[in-house]
C-alpha positions in Angstrom: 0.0 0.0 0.0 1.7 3.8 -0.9 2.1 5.7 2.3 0.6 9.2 1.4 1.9 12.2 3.3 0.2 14.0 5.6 0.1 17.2 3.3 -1.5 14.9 0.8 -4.4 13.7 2.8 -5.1 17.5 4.4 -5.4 18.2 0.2 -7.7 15.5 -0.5 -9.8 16.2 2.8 -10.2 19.6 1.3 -11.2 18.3 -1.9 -13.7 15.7 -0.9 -15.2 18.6 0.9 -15.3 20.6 -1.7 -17.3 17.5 -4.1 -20.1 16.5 -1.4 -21.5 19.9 -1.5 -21.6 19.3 -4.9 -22.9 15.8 -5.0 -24.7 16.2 -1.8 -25.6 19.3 -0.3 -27.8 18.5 2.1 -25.6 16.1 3.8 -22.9 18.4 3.4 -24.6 21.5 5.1 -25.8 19.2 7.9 -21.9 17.9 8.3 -21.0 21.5 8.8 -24.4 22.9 11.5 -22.5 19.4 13.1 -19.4 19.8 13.1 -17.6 22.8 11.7 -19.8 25.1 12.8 -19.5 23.8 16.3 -15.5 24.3 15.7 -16.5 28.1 14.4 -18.4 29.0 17.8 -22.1 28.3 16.8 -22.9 25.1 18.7 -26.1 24.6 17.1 -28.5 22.5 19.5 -30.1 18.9 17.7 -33.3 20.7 17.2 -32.2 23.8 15.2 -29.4 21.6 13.1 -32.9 19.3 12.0 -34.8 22.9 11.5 -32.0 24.0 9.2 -31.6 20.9 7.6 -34.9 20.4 5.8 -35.0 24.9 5.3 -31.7 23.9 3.6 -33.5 21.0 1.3 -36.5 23.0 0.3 -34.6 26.0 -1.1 -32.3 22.7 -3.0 -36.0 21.2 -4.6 -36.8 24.9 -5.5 -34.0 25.4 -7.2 -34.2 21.9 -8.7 -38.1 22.4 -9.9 -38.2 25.9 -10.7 -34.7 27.0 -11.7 -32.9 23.7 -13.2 -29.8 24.3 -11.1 -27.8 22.9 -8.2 -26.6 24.8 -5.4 -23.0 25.1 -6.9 -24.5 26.6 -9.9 -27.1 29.0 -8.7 -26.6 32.6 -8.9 -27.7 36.1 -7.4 -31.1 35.9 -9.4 -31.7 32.4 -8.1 -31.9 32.8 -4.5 -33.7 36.7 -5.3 -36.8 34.6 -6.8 -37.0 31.8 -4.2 -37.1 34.5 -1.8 -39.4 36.4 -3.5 -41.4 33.5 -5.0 -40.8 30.7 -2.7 -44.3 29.8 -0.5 -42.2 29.3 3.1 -40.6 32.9 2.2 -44.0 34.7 1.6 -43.5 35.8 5.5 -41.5 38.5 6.4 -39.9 37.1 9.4 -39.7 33.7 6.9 -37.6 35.2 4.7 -35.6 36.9 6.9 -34.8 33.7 8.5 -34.2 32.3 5.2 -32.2 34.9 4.1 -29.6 33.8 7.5 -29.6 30.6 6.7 -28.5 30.6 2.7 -26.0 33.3 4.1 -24.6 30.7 6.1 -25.0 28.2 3.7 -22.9 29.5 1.3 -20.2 31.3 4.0 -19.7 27.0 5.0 -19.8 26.0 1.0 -17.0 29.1 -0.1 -14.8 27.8 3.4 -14.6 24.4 1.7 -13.6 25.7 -1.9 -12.1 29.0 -1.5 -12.2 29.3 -5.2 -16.3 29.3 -5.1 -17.9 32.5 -6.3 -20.4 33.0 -2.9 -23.9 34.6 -4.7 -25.5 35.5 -1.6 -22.4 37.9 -1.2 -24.1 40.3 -4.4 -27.6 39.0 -3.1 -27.1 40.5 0.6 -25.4 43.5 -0.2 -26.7 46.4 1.3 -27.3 49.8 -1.4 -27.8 51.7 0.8 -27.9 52.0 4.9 -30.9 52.1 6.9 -32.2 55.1 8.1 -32.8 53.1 11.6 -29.0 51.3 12.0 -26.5 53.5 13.3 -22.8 53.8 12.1 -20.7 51.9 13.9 -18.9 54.4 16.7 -15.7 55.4 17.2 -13.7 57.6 19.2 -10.8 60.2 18.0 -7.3 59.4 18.7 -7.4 62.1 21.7 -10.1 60.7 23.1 -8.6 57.7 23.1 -5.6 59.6 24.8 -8.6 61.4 27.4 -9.9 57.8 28.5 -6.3 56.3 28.9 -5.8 59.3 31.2 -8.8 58.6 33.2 -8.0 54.9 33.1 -4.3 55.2 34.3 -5.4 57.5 37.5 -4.0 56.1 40.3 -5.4 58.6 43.0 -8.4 56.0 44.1 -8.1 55.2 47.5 -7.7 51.5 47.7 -10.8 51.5 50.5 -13.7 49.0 49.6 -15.5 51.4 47.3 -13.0 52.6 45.4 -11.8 49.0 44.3 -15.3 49.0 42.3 -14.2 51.9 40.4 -10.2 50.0 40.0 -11.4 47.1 38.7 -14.0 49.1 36.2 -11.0 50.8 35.4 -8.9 47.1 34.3 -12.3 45.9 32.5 -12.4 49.0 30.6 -8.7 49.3 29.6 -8.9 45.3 28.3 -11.7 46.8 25.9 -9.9 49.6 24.6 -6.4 48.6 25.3 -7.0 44.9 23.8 -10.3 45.0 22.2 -11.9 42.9 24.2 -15.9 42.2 24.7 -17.1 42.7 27.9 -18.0 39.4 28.8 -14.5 38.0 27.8 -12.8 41.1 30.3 -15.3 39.1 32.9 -14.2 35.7 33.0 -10.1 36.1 31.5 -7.5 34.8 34.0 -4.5 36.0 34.9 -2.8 33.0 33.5 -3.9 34.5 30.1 -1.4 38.1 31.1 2.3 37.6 29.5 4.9 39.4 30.8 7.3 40.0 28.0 8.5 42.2 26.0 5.4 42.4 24.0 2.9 41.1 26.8 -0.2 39.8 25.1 -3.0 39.1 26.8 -5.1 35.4 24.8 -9.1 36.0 25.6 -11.0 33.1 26.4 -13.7 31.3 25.0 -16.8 33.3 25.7 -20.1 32.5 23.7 -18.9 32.6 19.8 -15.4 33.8 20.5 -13.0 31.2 21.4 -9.3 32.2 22.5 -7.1 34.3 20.2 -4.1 36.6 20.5 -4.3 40.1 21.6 -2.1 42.7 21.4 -2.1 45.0 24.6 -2.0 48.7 24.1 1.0 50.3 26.3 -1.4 52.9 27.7 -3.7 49.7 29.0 -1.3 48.3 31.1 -1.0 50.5 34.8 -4.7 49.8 34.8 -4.6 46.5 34.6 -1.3 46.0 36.6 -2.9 48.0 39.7 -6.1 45.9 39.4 -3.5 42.5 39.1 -1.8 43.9 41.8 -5.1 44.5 44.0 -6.3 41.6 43.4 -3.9 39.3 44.5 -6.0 36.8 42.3 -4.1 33.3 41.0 -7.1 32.3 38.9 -9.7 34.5 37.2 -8.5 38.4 37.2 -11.9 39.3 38.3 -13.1 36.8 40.6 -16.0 36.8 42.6 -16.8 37.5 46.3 -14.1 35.6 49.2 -16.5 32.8 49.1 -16.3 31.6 45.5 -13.5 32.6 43.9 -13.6 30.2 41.5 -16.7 32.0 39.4 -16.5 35.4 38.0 -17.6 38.3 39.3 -21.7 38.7 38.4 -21.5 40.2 35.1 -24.1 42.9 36.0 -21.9 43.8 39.2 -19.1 43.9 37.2 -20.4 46.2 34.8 -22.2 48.6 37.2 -18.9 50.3 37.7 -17.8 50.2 34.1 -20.8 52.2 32.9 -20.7 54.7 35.8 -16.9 55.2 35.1 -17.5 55.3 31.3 -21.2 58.1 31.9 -18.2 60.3 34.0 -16.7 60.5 30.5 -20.0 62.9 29.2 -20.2 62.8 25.2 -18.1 62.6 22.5 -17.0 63.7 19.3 -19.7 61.6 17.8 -22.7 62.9 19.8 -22.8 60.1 22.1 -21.8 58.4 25.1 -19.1 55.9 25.1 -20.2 52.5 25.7 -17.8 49.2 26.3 -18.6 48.7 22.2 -17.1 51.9 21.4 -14.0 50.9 23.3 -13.6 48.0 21.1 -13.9 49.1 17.5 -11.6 52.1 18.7 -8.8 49.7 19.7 -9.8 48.1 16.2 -9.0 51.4 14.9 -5.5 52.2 16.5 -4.8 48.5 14.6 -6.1 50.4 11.2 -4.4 53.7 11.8 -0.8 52.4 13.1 -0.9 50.6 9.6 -1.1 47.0 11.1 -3.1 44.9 8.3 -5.9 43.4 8.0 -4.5 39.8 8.6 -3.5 41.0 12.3 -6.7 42.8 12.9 -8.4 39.4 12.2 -5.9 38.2 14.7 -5.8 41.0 17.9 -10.0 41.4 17.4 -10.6 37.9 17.4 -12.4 37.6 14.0 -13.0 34.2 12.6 -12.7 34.9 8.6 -10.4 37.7 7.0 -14.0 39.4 5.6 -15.2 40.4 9.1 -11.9 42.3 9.4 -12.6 43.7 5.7 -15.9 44.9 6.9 -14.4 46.9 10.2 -12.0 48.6 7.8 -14.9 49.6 6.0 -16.9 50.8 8.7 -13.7 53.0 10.2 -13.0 54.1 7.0 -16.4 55.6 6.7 -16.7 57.1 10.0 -13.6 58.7 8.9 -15.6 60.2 5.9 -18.3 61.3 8.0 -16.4 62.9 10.9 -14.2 64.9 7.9 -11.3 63.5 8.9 -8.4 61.7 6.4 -7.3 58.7 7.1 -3.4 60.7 7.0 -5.1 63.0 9.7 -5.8 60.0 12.0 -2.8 58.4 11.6 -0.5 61.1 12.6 -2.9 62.1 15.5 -2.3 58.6 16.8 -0.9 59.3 20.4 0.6 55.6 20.6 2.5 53.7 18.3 2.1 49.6 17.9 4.3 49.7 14.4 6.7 47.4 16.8 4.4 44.6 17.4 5.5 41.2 15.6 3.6 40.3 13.0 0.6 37.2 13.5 1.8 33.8 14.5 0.6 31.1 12.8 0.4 29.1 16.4 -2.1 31.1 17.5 -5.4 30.0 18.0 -7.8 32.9 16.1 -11.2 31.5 15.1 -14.0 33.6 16.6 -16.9 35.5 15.3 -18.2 39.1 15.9 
C-alpha cells in the first residue's frame, strides 16, 4: 500500500469537501451545522441543526423544480426569486430567517472551496444603509488619549468602594487597550497576562469567540497592573466574592462600575456616550491607523474569517468620511504607536466570530 503524506491527505480532505457539497448538499450543510460550525463557535443545539436541515433542502427542490440548477450553480437571481417567490418565504420574518440561513449556507460552501464565487455575497449587499442602523462608533485618537488618562489615574483610594471603580478601570482598559468584549474582560484569567516584552493578553472562550491573541495597548497596562496587583488573584482576574473565587464576578456587578466610570466620561466627538462597544472598535482602529493589516486585525480582534476584518476597515473608514477627517489625519494624531508589534503567528489560536 503507498504511504501518502500527511500534506497529501489535508489536500484530499479539502477536496472531498469541496465534491459533497456538490454531490450532496444536504448532507454536506448538515456535516457543517455538526461539526464545523460547532468548531467556528455556533454550537447549534439537535433541534435547530434538524430545523435547518430540511430549510436547507427545500430551497435545494426549488432550485431543482423551478430554476434547473444545483446549489453550486445558482446565482444572485436564483436565490432573489425563491425569496421572492418561494411559498415558506412569503413571511416577512420567513424570509428573513431564510435569508440567515443561505447566508450561512454559502459562507460554510466558499470555506470548503475557497475558489467558489459566494452569490448571496451580491444578493445580501446592502445599497444603501438604513435610516434606523446606526454607524458603527468610534472615538478620535485624543479621546482615546482622554480615556487612557482617566484609566491610568492612580489617585483611588484602595478603600472597599474605590476597588469597584479599580477594577471598572482594568475591565475598561482590556476593551480599549486589547479590544476585548465585555463578557470576555469578565471571565479572562490572569494566567492568560504575559509578561514579556510584547505582553499579550489570549481571551478566552466566551459564547462565539473562542481564545485568540491580543495585542495590549502600552497605555492599558497601569490599569490593569494595579487591578492585578489589587487583586492578589491566582485564577480569574476578576473573581467573585471571598467565598467563591472560582466563578467570576456577576457580570451585572461587574459592569455597574464600568458604565458609571465610562457616563463620567460625558459625550463625544460623535454625539454620544461611550459605551464598552465603542471601546472595542476604537482599539480596532488604533490596529487600522498604526498601519497594522488586515490579517493581524483578524488576529488582535478575534475575527474568525479575514471578511469580518474587511468589513471593520470599511466601517472605520467611513466614520472617517463622515467625521471629515483623512485617514493621513488620523494616523499622525495617533498618540501611541504599535508599528513594533510582531507580525501574527501562525500558532495562534484565532477562530472567533463578531
Amino acid at each position: 500500500m503507498t504511504n501518502r503524506s500527511p500534506r497529501l491527505r489535508a489536500a484530499n480532505t479539502v477536496y472531498k469537501r469541496a465534491l459533497l457539497w456538490a454531490a450532496d448538499p444536504k448532507i454536506a450543510f448538515r456535516r457543517w451545522l455538526e461539526k464545523d460550525a460547532y468548531e467556528e463557535g455556533h454550537n447549534f443545539s439537535a433541534k435547530t441543526i434538524a430545523v435547518y436541515t430540511s430549510m436547507w433542502a427545500i430551497f435545494i427542490a426549488h432550485l431543482r423544480t423551478f430554476r434547473s440548477k444545483s446549489v453550486v450553480l445558482a446565482n444572485e437571481e436564483d436565490i432573489r426569486h425563491f425569496l421572492d417567490q418561494a411559498h415558506v418565504c412569503k413571511r416577512v420574518e420567513a424570509r428573513q430567517r431564510y435569508a440567515l440561513l443561505l447566508r450561512r449556507a454559502y459562507a460554510a460552501l466558499q470555506q470548503a472551496d475557497p475558489d467558489f464565487v459566494n452569490p448571496t455575497e451580491a444578493t445580501f449587499r446592502p445599497t444603501t444603509q438604513p435610516a434606523d442602523e446606526k454607524p458603527m462608533p468610534f472615538l478620535l485618537p485624543a479621546e482615546r488619549v482622554r480615556v487612557f488618562a482617566l484609566l491610568c489615574d492612580t489617585n483611588d483610594p484602595q478603600d472597599q468602594e474605590n476597588l469597584v471603580r479599580i477594577r471598572a478601570k482594568a475591565m475598561c482598559a482590556l476593551m480599549l487597550g486589547a479590544g476585548f468584549k465585555p463578557g470576555q474582560a469578565n471571565i479572562t484569567s490572569v494566567n492568560c497576562v504575559g509578561y514579556g516584552r510584547e505582553r499579550f493578553i489570549v481571551a478566552p472562550q466566551c459564547g462565539t469567540m473562542t481564545s485568540h491573541r491580543a495585542l495590549v495597548h502600552p497605555a492599558a497596562w497601569p490599569a490593569i497592573d494595579r487591578w492585578l496587583a489589587l487583586s492578589g488573584s491566582e485564577g480569574l482576574m476578576f473573581p467573585g466574592a471571598p467565598s467563591d473565587k472560582e466563578h467570576p464576578v456577576d457580570y451585572a456587578r461587574a459592569f455597574i462600575g464600568a458604565k458609571k466610570l465610562l457616563a463620567d466620561l460625558g459625550t463625544m466627538a460623535g454625539g454620544e456616550r461611550v459605551s464598552p462597544q465603542t471601546l472595542r472598535n476604537s482599539y480596532g482602529a488604533s490596529l487600522l491607523e498604526d498601519g497594522l493589516g488586515l490579517d493581524a486585525v483578524r488576529e488582535y480582534m478575534g475575527f474568525s474569517r479575514l471578511e469580518f476584518a474587511r468589513r471593520f476597515s470599511h466601517a472605520h473608514a467611513a466614520w472617517c468620511r463622515r467625521s471629515g477627517l483623512q485617514q493621513s489625519t488620523v494616523e499622525s494624531t495617533s498618540s501611541n504607536d504599535l508599528n513594533d508589534a510582531p507580525p501574527p503567528s501562525s500558532e495562534s489560536c484565532h477562530d472567533a466570530s463578531d
